[in-house]
C-alpha positions in Angstrom: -16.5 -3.9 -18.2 -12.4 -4.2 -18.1 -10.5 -2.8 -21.1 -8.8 -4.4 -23.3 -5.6 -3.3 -21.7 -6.4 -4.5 -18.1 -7.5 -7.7 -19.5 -4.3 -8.4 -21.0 -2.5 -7.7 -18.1 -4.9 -10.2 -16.4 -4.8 -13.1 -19.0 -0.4 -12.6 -19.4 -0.4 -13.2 -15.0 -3.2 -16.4 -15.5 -2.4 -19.4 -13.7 -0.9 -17.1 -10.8 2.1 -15.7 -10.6 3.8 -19.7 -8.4 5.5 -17.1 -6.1 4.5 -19.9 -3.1 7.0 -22.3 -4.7 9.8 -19.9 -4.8 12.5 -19.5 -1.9 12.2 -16.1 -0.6 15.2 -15.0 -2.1 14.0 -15.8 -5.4 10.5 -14.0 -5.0 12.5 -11.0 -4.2 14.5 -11.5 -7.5 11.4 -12.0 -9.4 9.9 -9.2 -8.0 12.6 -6.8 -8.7 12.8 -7.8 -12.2 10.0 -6.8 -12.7 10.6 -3.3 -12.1 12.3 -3.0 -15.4 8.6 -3.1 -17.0 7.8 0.2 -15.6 10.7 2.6 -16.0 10.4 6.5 -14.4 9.2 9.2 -16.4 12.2 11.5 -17.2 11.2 14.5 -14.9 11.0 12.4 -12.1 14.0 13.7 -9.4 14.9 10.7 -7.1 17.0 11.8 -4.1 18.3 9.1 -1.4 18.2 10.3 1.9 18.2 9.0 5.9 15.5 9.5 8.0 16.8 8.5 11.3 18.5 4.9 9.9 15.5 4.2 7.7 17.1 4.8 4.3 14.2 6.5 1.9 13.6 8.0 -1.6 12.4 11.7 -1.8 10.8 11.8 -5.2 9.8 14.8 -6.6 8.5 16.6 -10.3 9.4 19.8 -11.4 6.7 22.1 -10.3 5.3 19.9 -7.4 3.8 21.5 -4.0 6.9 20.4 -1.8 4.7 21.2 1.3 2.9 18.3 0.4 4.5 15.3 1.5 3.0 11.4 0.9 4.8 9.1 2.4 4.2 5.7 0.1 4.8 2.0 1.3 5.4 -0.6 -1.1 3.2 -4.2 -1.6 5.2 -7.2 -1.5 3.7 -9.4 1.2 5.8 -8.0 3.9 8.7 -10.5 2.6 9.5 -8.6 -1.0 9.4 -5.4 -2.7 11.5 -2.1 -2.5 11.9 1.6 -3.4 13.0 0.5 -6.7 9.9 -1.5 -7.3 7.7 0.8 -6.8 8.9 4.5 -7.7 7.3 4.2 -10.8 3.4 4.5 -9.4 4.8 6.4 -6.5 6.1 8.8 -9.0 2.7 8.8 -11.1 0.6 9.3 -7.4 3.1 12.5 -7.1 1.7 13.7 -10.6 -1.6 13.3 -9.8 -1.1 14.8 -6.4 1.1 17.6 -6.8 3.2 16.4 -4.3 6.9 15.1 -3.0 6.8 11.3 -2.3 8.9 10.0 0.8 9.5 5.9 -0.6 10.9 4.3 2.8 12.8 1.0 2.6 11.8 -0.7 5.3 12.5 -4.3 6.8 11.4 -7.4 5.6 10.3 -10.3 6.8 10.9 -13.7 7.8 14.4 -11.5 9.0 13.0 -8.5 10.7 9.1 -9.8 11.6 6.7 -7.7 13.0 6.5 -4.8 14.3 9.9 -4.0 12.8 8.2 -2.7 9.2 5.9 -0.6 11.7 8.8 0.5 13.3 10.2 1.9 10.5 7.3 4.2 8.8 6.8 5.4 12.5 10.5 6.4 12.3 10.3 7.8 9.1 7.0 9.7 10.2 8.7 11.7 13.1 11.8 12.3 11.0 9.5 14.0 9.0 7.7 16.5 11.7 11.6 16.7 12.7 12.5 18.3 9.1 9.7 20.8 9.7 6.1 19.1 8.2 3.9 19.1 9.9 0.9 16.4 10.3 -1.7 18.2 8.6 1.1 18.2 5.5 1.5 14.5 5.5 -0.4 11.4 3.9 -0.1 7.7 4.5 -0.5 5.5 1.4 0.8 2.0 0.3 -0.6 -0.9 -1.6 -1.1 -4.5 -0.4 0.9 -5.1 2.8 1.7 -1.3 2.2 -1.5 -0.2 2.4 -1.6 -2.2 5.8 0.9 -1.1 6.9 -0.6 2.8 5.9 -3.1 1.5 8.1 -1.3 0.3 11.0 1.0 3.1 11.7 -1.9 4.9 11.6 -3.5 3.0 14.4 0.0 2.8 16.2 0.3 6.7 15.9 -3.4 7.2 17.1 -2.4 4.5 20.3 1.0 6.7 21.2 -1.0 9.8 21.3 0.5 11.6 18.0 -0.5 13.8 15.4 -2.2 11.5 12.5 -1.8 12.0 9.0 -3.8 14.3 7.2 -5.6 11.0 5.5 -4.6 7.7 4.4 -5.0 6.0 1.0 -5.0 2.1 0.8 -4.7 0.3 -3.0 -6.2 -3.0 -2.4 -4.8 -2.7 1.6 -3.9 -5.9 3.2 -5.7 -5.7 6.8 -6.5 -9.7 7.8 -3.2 -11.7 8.3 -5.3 -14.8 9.0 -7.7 -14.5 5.6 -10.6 -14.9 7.1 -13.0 -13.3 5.0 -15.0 -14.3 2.2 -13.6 -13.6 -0.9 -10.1 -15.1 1.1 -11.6 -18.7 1.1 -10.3 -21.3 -1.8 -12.2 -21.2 -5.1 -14.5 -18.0 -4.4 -12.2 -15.5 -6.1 -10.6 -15.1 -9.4 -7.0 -13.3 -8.6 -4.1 -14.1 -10.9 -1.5 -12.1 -8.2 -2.6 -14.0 -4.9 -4.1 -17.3 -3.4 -5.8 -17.7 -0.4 -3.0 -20.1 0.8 -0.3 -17.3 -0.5 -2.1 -14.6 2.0 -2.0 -17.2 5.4 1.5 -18.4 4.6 2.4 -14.4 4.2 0.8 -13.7 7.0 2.4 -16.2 9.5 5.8 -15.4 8.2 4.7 -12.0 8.9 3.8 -11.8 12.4 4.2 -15.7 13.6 3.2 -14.6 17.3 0.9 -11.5 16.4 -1.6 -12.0 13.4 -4.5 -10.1 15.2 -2.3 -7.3 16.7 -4.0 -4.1 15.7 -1.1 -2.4 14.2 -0.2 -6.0 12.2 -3.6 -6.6 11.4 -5.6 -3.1 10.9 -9.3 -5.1 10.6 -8.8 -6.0 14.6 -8.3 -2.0 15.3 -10.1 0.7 17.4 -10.9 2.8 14.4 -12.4 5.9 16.5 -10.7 8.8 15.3 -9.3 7.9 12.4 -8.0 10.3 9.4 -10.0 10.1 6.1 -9.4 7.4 4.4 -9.6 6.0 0.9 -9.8 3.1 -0.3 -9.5 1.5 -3.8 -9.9 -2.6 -4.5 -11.1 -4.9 -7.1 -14.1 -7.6 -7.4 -11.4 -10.0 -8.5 -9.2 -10.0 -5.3 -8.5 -12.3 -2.8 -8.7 -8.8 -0.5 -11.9 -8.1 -1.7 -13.2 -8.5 1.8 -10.2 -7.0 3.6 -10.9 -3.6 1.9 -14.5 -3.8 2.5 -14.9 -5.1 6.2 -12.0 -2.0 7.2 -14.5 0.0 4.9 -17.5 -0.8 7.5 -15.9 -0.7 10.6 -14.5 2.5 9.9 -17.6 3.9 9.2 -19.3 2.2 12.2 -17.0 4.3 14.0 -17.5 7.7 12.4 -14.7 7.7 9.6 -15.3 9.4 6.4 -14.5 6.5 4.1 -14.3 6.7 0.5 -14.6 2.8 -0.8 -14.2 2.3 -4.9 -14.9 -1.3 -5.6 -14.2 -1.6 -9.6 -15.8 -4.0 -11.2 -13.5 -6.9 -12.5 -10.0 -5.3 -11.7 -7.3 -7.0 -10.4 -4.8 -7.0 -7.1 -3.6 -3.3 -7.3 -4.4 -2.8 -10.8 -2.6 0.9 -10.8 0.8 -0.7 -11.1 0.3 -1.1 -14.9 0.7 2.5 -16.3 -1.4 1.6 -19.7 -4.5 0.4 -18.6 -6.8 3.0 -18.2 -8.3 1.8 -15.4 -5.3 2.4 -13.4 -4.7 6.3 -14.7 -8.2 7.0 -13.8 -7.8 5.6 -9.9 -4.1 6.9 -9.7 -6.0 10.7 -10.8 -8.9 10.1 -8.0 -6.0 9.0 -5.4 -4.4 12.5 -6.5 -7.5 14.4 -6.0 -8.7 12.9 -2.8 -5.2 13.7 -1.5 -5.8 17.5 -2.6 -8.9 18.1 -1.4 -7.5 16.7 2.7 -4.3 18.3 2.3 
């Protein structure tokens, strides 16, 4: 059963958030309003740095491993989002890791399309074994589109013949550009932060020319080899199905998969600092990432 708390969240974001009539300029605005509702804790050290033209946050807390490095990728259906939207649950990750977050900025679509967002974490990921980490030191995670896109630089990585992250950790990942799967299909989920329409148009503005492309779409993968790999989602998602068909074909091929379906939650839950249903997955993402790293 939700608490209270998450189902307040829920019923304030009923009816949908109506992103789909917006411009895209005004879902960005929209979306970085809403950072103001979760502000940084006070010890949290944000540091602006350049990984090889990919401008990036280094967050860090006092007392933090610094030789554990997650590199986080912000939700935002590939079109919205930023550093600034999402240090606050990268910062509380850090916490509950006891680790230095890299935030990368990367491009956004419909102006920079596929693979450009891919582009950029694998940028970001050498610049890292550049500054002296090395891959076992390094985790992948990112909600929504960022978790897909955790996903698919994975695969791209894997493809090139690179080191691989430590693990990766997908929050409700985004792996189907199309929306094919069950819980995608109109009427059969109760989400108040997507629509089945909202995920094809995404998609399409996305990757127009690519929408099964491995690296765009993780689900269509060769998942051999793969890092450990956690995955968190809820029952009330649209990506419901996403989360849990990567889940099986990742084990199919030998990948130690951690899946946590929560009963009731919604689309990435964990942003909302006071429901407790989002400290207690933020605290397992933290200790999942200890135990590989």
């Amino acid at each position: 059963m939700p608490s209270i708390e998450h189902e307040e969240v829920a019923a304030m974001m009923s009816g949908g958030l109506g992103l789909e009539d917006l411009s895209i300029e005004e879902q960005r605005a929209f979306m970085e309003a809403s950072a103001d509702m979760f502000p940084l804790e006070e010890d949290v050290l944000v540091t602006e740095a350049d990984a090889d033209g990919v401008p990036v946050d280094w967050l860090t807390i006092e007392g933090s491993e610094t030789n554990r490095v997650l590199v986080y990728l912000h939700g935002g259906a590939f079109s919205m989002g930023s550093r600034n939207t999402h240090r606050a649950l990268a910062a509380r990750i850090a916490r509950a890791a006891d680790a230095k977050v890299l935030l990368p900025e990367y491009r956004l679509a419909p102006e920079h399309p596929f693979p450009a967002a891919i582009e950029d974490v694998v940028t970001c990921w050498r610049w890292l074994l550049t500054e002296g980490y090395e891959s076992k030191q390094i985790v992948l995670a990112g909600d929504s589109a960022g978790g897909g896109l955790a996903l698919g630089a994975t695969l791209s990585l894997k493809d090139a013949g690179e080191p691989l992250p430590v693990c990766v950790v997908g929050l409700s990942p985004w792996t189907d550009l199309e929306g094919q799967g069950p819980t995608a299909e109109p009427g059969l989920s109760d989400d108040p932060m997507m629509t089945p329409e909202g995920v094809r148009m995404s998609g399409e503005l996305y990757a127009p020319n690519d929408r099964r492309h491995p690296f765009a779409a993780p689900l269509y993968g060769e998942l051999e080899g793969f890092p450990p790999l956690l995955i968190q989602v809820g029952t009330r998602e649209v990506l419901l199905s996403d989360s849990t068909r990567f889940a099986e074909k990742a084990e199919a091929a030998g990948v130690e998969v951690a899946l946590e379906v929560e009963d009731g939650l919604i689309h990435v839950w964990h942003m909302f600092p006071n429901v407790p249903e989002a400290q207690s997955a933020v605290q397992r993402v933290g200790a999942f990432v200890k135990r590989h790293c």
